[in-house]
Backbone as a printed PyTorch tensor [residue, N CA C, xyz], in Angstrom:
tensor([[[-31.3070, 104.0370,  -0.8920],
         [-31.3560, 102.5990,  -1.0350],
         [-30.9520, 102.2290,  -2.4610]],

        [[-30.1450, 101.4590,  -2.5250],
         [-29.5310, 100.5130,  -3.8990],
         [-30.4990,  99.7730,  -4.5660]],

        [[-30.8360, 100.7210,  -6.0890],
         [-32.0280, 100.0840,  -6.8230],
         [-31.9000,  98.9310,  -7.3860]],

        [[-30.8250,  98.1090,  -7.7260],
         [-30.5660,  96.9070,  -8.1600],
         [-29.4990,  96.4730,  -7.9800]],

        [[-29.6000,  95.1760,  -7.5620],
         [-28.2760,  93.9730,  -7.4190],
         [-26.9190,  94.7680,  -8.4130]],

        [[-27.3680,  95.0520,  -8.7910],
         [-25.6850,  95.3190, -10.3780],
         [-25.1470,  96.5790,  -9.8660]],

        [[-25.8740,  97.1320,  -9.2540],
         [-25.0050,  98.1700,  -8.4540],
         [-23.5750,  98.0060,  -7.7710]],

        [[-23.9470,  97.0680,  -6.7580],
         [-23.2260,  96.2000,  -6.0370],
         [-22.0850,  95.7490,  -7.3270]],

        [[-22.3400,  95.2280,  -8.2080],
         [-21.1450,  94.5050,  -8.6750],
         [-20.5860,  95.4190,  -9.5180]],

        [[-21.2520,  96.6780, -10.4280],
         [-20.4070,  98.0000, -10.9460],
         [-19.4690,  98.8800, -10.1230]],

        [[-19.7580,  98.5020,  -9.0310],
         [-19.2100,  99.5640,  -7.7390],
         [-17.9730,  98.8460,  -7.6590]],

        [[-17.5210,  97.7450,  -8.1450],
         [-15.9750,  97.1940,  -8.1010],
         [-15.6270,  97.1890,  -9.5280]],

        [[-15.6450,  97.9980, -10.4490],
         [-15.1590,  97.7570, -11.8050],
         [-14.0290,  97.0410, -11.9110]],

        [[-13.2250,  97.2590, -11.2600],
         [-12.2540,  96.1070, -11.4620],
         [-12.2380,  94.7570, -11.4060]],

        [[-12.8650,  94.4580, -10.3620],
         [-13.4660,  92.9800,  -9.8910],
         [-14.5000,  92.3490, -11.6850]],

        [[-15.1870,  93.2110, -12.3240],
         [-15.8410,  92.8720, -13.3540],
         [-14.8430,  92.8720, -14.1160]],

        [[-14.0060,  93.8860, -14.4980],
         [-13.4230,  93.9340, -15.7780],
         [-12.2470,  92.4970, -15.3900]],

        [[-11.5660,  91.9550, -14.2110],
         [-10.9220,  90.8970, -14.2110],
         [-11.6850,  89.6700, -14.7570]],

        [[-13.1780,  89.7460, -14.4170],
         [-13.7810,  88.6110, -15.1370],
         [-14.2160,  88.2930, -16.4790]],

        [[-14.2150,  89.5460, -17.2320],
         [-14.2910,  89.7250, -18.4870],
         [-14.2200,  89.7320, -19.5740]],

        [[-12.5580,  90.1560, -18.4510],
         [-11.3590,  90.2870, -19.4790],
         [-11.1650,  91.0310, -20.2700]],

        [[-10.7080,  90.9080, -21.5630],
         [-10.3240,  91.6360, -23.0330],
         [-11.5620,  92.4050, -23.4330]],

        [[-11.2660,  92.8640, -23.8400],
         [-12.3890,  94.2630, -24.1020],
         [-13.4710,  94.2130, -23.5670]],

        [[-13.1640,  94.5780, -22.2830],
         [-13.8900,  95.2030, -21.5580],
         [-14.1660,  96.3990, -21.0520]],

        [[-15.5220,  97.3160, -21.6490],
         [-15.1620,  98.2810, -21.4370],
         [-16.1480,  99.3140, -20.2710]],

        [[-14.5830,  99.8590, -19.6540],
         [-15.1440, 100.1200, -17.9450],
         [-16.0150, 101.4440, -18.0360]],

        [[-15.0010, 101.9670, -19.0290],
         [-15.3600, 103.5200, -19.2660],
         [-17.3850, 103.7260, -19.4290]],

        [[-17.9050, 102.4670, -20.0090],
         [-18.9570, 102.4910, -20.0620],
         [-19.8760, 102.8130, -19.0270]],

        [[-19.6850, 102.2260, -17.8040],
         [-19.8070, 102.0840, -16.6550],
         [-19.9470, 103.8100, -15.4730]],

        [[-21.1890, 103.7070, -15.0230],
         [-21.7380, 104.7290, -14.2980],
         [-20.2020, 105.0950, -13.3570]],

        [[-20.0800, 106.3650, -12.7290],
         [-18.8780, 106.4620, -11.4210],
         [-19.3470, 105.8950, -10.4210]],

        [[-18.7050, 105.7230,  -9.7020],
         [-18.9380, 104.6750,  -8.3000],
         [-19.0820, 105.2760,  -7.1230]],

        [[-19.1740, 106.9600,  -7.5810],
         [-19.3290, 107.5290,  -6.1730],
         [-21.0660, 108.0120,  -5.7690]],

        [[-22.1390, 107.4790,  -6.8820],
         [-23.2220, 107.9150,  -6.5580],
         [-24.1560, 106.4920,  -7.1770]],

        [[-23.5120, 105.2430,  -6.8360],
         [-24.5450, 104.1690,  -7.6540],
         [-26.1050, 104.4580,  -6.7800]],

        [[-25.8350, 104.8000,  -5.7110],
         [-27.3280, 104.3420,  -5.0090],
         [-28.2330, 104.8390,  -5.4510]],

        [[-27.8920, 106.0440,  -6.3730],
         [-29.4170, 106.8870,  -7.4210],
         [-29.9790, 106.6060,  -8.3800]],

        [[-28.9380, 105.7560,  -9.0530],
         [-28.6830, 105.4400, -10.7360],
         [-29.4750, 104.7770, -10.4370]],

        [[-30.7540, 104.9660, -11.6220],
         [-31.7380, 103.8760, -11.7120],
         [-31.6350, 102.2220, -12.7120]],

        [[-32.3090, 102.0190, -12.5700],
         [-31.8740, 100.1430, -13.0470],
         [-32.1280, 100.2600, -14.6530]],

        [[-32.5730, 100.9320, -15.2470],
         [-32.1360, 100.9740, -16.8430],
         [-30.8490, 101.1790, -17.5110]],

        [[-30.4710, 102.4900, -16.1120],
         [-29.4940, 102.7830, -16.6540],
         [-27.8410, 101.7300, -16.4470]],

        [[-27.9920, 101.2450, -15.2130],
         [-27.4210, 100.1980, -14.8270],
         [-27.1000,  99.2140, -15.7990]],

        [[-28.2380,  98.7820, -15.8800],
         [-27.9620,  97.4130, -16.9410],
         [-28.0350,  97.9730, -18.2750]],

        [[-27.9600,  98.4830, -18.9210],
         [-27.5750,  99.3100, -20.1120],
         [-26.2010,  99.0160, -20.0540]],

        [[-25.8400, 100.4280, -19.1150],
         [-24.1980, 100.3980, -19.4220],
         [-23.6060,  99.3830, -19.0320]],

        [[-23.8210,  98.0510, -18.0580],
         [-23.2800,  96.5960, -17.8800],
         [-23.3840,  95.8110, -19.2460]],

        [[-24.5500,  96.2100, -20.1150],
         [-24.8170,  95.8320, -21.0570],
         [-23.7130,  96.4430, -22.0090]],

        [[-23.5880,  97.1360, -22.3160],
         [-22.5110,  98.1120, -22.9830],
         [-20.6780,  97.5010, -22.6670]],

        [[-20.9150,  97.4290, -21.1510],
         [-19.3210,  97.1770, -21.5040],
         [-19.3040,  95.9840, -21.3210]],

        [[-19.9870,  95.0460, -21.4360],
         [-19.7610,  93.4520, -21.8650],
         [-19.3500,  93.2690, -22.8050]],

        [[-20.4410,  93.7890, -23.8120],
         [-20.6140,  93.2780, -24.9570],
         [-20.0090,  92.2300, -26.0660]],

        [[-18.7510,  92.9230, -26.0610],
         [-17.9610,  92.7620, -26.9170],
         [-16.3230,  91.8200, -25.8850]],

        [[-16.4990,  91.7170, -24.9740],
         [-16.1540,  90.5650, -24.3990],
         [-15.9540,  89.0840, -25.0300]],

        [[-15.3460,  88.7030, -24.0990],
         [-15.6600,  86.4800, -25.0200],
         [-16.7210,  86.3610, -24.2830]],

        [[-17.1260,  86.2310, -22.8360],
         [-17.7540,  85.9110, -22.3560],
         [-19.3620,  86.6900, -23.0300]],

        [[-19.4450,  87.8920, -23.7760],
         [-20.1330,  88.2360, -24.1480],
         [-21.1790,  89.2210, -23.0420]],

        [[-22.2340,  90.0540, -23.2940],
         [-22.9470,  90.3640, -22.7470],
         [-23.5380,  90.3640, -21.0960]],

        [[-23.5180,  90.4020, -20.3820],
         [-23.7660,  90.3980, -18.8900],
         [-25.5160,  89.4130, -19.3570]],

        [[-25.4620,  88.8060, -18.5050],
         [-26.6840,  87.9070, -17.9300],
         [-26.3560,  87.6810, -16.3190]],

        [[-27.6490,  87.9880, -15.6460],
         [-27.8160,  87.5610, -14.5550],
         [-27.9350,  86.0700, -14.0390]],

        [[-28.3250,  85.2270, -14.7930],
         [-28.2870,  84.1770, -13.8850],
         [-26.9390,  83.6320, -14.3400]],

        [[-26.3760,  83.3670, -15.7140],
         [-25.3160,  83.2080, -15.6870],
         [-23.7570,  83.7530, -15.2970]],

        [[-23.7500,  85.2130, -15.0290],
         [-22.8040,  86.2350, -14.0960],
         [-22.9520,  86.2260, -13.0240]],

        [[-23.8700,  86.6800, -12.3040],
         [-23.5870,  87.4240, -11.1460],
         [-23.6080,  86.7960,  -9.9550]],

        [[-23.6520,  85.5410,  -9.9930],
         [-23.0110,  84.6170,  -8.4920],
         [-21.6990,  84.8380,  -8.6510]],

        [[-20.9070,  84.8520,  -9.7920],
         [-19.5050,  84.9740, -10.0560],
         [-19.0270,  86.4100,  -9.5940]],

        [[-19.7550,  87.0320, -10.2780],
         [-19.4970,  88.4570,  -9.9320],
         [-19.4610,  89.0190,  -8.7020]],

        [[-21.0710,  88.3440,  -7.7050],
         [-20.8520,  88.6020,  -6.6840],
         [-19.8460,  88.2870,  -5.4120]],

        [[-18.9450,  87.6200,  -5.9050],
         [-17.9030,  86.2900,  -5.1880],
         [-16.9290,  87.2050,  -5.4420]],

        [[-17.0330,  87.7980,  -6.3970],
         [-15.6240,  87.9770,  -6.5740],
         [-15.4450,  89.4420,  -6.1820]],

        [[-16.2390,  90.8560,  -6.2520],
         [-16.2330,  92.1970,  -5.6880],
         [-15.7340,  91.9190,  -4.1910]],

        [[-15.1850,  93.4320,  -4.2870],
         [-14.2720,  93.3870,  -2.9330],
         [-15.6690,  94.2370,  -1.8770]],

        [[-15.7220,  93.5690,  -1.1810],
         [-16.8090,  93.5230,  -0.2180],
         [-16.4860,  94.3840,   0.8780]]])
């Protein structure tokens, strides 16, 4: 079972890094072939990590991830 919502939206890195944009960095980002283990520190860490330095800045949930979720390829 998928320990947190951000799973779901790391599992399309591309779909994030299009919203991002400019330095965004993916490499930060867990592989996508085992999210359902990765626990939720580590998750939002590395979402935390490759935001960062973005315009949009840092990942926040209430302000990201309706966007985010709209936009992963489902």
């Amino acid at each position: 079972m998928i320990q947190v919502m951000e799973a779901w939206i790391i599992a399309d890195a591309d779909a994030v890094a299009s919203y991002y944009g400019q330095r965004f960095l993916k490499s930060a980002l867990p592989a996508a072939a085992d999210l359902e283990g990765v626990e939720k520190a580590r998750i939002e860490n590395a979402l935390a990590r490759a935001t960062a330095k973005t315009q949009k800045k840092e990942y926040r949930k209430i302000r990201d991830a309706a966007a985010l979720l709209k936009a992963i390829d489902q």
